[in-house]
C-alpha positions as a Markdown table, in Angstrom:
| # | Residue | x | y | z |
|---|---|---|---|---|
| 1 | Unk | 18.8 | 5.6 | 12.9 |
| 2 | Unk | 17.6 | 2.3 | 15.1 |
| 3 | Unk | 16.5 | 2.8 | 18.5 |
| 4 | Unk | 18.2 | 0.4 | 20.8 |
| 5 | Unk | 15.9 | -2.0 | 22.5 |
| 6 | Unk | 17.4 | -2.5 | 25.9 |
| 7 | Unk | 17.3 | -5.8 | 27.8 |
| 8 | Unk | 15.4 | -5.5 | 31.2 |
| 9 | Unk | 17.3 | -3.6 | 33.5 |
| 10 | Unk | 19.0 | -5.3 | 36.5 |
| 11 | Unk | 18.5 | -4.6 | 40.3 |
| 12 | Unk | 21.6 | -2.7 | 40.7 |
| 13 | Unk | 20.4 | -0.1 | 38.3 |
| 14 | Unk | 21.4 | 1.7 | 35.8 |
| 15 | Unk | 25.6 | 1.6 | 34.6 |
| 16 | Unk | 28.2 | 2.8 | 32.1 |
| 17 | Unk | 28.3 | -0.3 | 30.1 |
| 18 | Unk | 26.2 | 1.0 | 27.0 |
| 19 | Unk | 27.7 | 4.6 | 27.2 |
| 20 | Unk | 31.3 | 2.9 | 26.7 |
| 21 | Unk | 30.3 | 1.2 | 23.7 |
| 22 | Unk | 30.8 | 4.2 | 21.5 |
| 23 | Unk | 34.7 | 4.2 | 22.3 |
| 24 | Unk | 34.5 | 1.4 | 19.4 |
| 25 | Unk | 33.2 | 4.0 | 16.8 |
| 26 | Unk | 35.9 | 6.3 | 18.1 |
| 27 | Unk | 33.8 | 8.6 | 20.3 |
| 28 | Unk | 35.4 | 10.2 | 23.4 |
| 29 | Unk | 32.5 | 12.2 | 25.0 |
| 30 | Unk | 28.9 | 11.6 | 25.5 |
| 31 | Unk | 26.0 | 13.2 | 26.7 |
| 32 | Unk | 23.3 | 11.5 | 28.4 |
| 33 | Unk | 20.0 | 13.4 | 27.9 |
| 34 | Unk | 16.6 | 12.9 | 29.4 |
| 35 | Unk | 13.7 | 15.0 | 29.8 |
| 36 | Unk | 11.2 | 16.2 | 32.5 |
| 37 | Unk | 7.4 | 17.4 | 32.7 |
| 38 | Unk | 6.3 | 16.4 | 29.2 |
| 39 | Unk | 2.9 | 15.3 | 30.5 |
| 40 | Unk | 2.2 | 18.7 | 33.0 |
| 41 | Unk | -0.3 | 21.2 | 32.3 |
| 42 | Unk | 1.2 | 23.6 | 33.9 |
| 43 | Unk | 5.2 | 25.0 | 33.4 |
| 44 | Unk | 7.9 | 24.3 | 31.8 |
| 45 | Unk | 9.3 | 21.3 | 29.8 |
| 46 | Unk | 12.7 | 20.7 | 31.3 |
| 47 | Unk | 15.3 | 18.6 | 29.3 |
| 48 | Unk | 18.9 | 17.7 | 31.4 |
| 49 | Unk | 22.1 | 17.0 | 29.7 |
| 50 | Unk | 25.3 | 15.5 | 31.8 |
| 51 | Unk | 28.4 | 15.1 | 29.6 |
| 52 | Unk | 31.0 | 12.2 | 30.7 |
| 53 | Unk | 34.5 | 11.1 | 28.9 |
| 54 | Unk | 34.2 | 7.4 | 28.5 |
| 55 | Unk | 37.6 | 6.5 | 28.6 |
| 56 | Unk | 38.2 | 7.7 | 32.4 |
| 57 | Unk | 34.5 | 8.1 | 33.4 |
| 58 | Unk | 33.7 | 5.9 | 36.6 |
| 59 | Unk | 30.6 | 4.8 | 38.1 |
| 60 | Unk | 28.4 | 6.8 | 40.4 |
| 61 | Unk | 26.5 | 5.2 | 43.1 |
| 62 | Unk | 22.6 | 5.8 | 43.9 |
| 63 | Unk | 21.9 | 7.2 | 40.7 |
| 64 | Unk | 18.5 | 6.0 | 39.4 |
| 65 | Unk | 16.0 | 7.6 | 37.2 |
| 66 | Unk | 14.5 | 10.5 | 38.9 |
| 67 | Unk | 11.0 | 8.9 | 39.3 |
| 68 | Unk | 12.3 | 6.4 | 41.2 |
| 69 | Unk | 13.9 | 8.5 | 43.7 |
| 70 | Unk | 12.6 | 10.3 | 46.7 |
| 71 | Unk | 13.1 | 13.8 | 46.6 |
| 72 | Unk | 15.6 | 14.0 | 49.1 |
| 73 | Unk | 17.7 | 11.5 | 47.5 |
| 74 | Unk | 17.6 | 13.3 | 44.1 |
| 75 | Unk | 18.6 | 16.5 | 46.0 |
| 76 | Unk | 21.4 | 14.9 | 47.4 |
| 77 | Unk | 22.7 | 13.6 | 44.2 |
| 78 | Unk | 22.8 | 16.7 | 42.6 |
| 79 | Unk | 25.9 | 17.7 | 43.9 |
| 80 | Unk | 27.6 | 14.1 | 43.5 |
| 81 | Unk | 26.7 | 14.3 | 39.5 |
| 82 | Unk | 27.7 | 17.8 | 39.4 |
| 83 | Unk | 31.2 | 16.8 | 41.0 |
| 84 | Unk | 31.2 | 13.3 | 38.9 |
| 85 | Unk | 30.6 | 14.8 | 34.9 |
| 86 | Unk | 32.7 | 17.3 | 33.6 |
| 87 | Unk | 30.3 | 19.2 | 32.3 |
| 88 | Unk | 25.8 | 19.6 | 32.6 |
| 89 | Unk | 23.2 | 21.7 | 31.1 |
| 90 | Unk | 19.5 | 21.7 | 32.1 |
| 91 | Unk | 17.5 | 24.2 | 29.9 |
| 92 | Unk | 13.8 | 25.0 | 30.2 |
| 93 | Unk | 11.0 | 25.7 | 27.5 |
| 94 | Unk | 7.8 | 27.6 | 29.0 |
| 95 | Unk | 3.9 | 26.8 | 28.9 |
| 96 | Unk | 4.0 | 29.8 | 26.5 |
| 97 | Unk | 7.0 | 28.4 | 24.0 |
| 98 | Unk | 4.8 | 25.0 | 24.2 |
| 99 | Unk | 2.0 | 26.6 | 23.4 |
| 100 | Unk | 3.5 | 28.5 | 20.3 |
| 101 | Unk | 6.2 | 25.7 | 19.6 |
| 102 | Unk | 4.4 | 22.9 | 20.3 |
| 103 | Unk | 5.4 | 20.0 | 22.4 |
| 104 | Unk | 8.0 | 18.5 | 20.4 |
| 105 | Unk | 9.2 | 22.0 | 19.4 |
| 106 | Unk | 9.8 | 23.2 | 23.0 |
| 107 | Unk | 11.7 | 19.8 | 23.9 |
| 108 | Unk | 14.2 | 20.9 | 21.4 |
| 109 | Unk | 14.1 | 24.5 | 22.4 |
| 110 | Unk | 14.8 | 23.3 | 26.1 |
| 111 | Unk | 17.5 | 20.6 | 25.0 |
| 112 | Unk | 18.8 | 23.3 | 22.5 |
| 113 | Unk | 19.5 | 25.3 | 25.2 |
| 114 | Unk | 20.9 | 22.4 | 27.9 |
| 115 | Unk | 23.4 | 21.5 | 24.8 |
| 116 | Unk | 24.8 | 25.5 | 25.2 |
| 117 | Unk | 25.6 | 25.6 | 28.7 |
| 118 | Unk | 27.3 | 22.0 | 27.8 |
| 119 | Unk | 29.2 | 23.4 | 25.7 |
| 120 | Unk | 30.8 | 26.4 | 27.4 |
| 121 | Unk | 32.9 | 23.8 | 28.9 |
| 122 | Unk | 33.2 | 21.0 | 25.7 |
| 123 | Unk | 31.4 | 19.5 | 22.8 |
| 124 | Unk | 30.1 | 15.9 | 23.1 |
| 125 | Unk | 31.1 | 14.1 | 20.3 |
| 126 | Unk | 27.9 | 12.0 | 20.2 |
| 127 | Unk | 24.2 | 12.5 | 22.4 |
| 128 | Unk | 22.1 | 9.5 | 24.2 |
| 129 | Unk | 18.4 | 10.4 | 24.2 |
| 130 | Unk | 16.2 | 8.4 | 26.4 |
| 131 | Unk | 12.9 | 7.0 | 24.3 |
| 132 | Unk | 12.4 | 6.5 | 20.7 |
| 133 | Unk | 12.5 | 9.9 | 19.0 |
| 134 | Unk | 15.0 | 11.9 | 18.6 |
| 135 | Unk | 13.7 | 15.6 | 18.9 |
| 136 | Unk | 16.8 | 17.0 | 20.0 |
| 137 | Unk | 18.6 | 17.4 | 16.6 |
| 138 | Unk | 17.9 | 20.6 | 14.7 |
| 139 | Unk | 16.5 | 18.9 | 11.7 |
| 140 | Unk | 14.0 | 16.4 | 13.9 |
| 141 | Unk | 11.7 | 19.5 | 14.3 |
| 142 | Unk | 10.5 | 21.4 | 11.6 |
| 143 | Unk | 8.9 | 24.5 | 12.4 |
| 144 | Unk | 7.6 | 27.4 | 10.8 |
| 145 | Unk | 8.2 | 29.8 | 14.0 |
| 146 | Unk | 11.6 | 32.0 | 13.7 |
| 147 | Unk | 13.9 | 30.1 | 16.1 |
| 148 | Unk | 17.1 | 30.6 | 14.4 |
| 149 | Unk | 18.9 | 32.4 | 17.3 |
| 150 | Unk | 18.2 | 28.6 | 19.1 |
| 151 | Unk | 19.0 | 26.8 | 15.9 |
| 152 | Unk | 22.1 | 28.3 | 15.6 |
| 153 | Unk | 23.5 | 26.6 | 18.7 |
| 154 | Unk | 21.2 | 23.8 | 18.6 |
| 155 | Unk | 22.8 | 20.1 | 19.3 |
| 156 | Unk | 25.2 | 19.0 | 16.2 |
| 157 | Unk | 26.3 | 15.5 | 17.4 |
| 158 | Unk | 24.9 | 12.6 | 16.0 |
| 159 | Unk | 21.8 | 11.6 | 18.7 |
| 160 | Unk | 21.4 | 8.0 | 19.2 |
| 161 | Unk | 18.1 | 6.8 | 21.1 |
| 162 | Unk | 17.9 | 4.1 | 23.5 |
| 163 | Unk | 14.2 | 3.3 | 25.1 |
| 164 | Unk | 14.7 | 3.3 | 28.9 |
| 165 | Unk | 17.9 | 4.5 | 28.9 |
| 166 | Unk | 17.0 | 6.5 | 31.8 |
| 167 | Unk | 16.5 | 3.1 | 33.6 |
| 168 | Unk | 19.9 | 1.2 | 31.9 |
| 169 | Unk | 22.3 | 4.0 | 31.5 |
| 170 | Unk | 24.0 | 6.0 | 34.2 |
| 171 | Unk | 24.4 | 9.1 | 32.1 |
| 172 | Unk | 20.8 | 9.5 | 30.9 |
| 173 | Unk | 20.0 | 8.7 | 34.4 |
| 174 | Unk | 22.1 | 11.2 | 35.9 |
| 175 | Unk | 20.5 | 13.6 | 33.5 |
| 176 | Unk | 17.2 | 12.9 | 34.5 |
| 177 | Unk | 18.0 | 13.7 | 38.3 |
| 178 | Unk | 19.4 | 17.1 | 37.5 |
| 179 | Unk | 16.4 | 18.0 | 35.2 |
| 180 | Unk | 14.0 | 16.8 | 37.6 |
| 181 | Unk | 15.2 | 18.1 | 40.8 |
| 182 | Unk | 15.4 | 21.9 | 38.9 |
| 183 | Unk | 12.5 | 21.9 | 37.3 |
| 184 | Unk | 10.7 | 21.1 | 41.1 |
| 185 | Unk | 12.1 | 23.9 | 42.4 |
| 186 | Unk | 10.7 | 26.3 | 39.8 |
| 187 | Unk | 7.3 | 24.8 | 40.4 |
| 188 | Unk | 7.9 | 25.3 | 43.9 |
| 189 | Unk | 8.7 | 28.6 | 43.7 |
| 190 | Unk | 5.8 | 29.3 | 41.0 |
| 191 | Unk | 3.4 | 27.9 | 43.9 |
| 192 | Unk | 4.4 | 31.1 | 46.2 |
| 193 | Unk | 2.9 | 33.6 | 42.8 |
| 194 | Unk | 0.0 | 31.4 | 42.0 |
| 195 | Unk | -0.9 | 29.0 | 45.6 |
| 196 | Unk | -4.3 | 28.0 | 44.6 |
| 197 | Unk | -3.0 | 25.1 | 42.6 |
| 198 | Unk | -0.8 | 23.3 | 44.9 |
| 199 | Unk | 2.0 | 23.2 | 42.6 |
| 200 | Unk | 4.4 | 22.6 | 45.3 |
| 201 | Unk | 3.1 | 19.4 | 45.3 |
| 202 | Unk | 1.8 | 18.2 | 42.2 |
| 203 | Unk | 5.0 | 20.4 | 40.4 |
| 204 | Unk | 2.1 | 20.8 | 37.8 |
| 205 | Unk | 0.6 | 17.6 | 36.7 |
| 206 | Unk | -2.9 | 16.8 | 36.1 |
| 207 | Unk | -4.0 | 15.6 | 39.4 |
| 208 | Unk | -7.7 | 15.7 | 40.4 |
| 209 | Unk | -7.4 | 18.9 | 42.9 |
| 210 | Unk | -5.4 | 20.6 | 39.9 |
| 211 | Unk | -7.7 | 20.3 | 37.4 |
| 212 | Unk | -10.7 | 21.1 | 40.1 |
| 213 | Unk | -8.6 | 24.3 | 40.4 |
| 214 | Unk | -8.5 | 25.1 | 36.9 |
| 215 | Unk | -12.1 | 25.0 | 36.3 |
| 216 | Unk | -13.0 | 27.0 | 39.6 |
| 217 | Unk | -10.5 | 30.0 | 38.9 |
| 218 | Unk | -9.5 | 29.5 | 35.0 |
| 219 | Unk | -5.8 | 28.7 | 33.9 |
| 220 | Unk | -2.7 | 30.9 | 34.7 |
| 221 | Unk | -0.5 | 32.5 | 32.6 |
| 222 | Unk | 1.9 | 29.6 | 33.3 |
| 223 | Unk | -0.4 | 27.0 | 32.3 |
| 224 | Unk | -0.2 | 25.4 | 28.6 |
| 225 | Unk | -3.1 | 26.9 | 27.2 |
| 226 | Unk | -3.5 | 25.0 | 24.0 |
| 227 | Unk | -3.6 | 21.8 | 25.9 |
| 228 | Unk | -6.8 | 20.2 | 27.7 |
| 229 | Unk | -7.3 | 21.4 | 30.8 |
| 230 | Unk | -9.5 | 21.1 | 33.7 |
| 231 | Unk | -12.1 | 18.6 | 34.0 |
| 232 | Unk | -14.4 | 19.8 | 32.3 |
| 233 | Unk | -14.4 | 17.8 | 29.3 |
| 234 | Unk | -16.2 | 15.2 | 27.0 |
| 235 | Unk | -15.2 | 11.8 | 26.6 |
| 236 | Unk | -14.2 | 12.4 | 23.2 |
| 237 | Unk | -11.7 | 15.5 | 24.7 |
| 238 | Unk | -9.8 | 12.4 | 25.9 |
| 239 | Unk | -7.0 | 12.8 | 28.6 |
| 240 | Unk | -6.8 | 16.3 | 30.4 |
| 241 | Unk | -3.0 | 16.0 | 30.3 |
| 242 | Unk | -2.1 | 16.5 | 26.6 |
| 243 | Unk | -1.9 | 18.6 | 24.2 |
| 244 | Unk | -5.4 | 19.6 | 22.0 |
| 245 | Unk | -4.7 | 17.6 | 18.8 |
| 246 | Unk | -1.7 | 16.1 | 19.5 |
C-alpha cells in the first residue's frame, strides 16, 4: 500500500482532517499509532495507540507530537486524550525482546500488545501508522522466534502509513503523547534501580555521559545488548545508537 506524503504541516498543528477521510471508504473507527524510543540504547520500545469514531470525534486542543512538547504539557494532556478517545493502548517491548526480536520485531510485539488493550473496549476498523513502514500488521514481520501467543491478537485492520503523521494528524499525535509520557516514567523509575546512567534525564538515549557510563561500568541488564554501545567504537562501528547490523 502507498504511503501518504503529507503537505507541510501548518502552524496550528496537527488536526482531524486526514483521519476523517476514511468515512468515504466506509470506516467508522480509527486508530492513530505512533511509536516511542526506537533510537535508545537502553529500555523499552514503546508504541501508543488512541482509537477515535470519526463521525462524532471533535478536535482536541494542544495536542502536538510529543517531541515538541515540554514535559509538563505532555503530562497534562494525558488525561484530556484519555477523556477525548474512547478507547488507548500503549504496550511496551523490552531491551531483551529487542535484542531477541529484533527492532522491527519488538515494534510489533509492543504495538501488538497496545492493539489488545484497544480492543477490550472496540476494534478499529482501520490503523494510521506514523512513517513509511508498516511493522504493525502481523504479516510485516517475519520471524523465526515463537510469538504466536502475540500473533494471535496481533492488529487485523488494514494499516495505512502516512510520513509525519505525528506532525499532521491529531490521532497519531495524541498517540505519540500517551506513548511518550509512559514510557518516561518507566525510565524514571528504572533510574532509581540503576542511577549511574542518568536515565531520568536522558530516558535512555545515547547521549555523551550515557555512553561514558557504559564503558566505565558495562551495560545493564536493561540495556539493548546487541546494539552498539558505549563509545568505545571504530569509525567503521558507525553510530552508537543502533542496532549491530541493522
Amino acid at each position: 500500500m502507498r504511503t501518504a506524503r503529507p503537505k507541510a504541516a501548518g502552524a496550528k498543528g496537527p488536526s482531524l482532517r486526514y483521519e476523517r477521510t476514511f468515512t468515504a471508504v466506509g470506516h467508522r473507527v480509527l486508530a492513530g499509532c505512533d511509536e516511542v524510543g526506537r533510537g535508545a540504547l537502553a529500555g523499552p520500545v514503546s508504541v501508543g495507540l488512541v482509537a477515535v469514531e470519526l463521525e462524532s470525534v471533535r478536535s482536541l486542543k494542544g495536542v502536538r507530537d510529543s517531541k515538541l512538547l515540554s514535559p509538563a504539557d505532555r503530562e497534562a494532556l494525558v488525561p484530556l486524550i484519555k477523556k477525548w478517545c474512547p478507547a488507548w493502548g500503549v504496550g511496551h517491548a523490552s531491551a531483551a525482546e529487542i535484542d531477541l526480536l529484533g527492532l522491527m520485531g519488538a515494534l510489533r510485539l509492543a504495538g501488538t500488545r497496545a492493539w489488545a488493550q484497544v480492543c477490550e473496549t472496540l476494534t478499529p476498523d482501520v490503523v494510521l501508522l506514523d512513517g513509511n513502514h508498516n511493522w504493525l500488521s502481523p504479516a510485516a514481520q517475519a520471524s523465526l522466534f515463537d510469538v504466536e501467543e502475540e500473533d494471535e491478537g496481533g492488529c487485523k485492520a488494514p494499516v495505512h502509513t502516512r510520513i509525519k503523521a505525528d506532525m499532521t494528524c491529531l490521532s497519531v499525535a495524541a498517540a505519540s503523547v500517551l506513548a511518550k509520557v509512559e514510557r518516561d516514567a518507566m525510565m524514571v523509575e528504572y533510574a532509581r534501580l540503576h542511577p549511574a546512567y542518568g536515565w531520568e534525564i536522558n530516558k535512555g538515549y545515547a547521549t555523551e555521559a550515557h555512553r561514558a557510563a557504559i564503558d566505565t561500568l558495562g551495560p545493564s541488564p536493561l540495556h539493548r545488548l546487541s546494539w552498539r554501545l558505549g563509545t568505545g567504537r571504530t569509525e567503521e562501528d558507525g553510530p552508537a545508537a543502533g542496532p549491530v547490523g541493522g
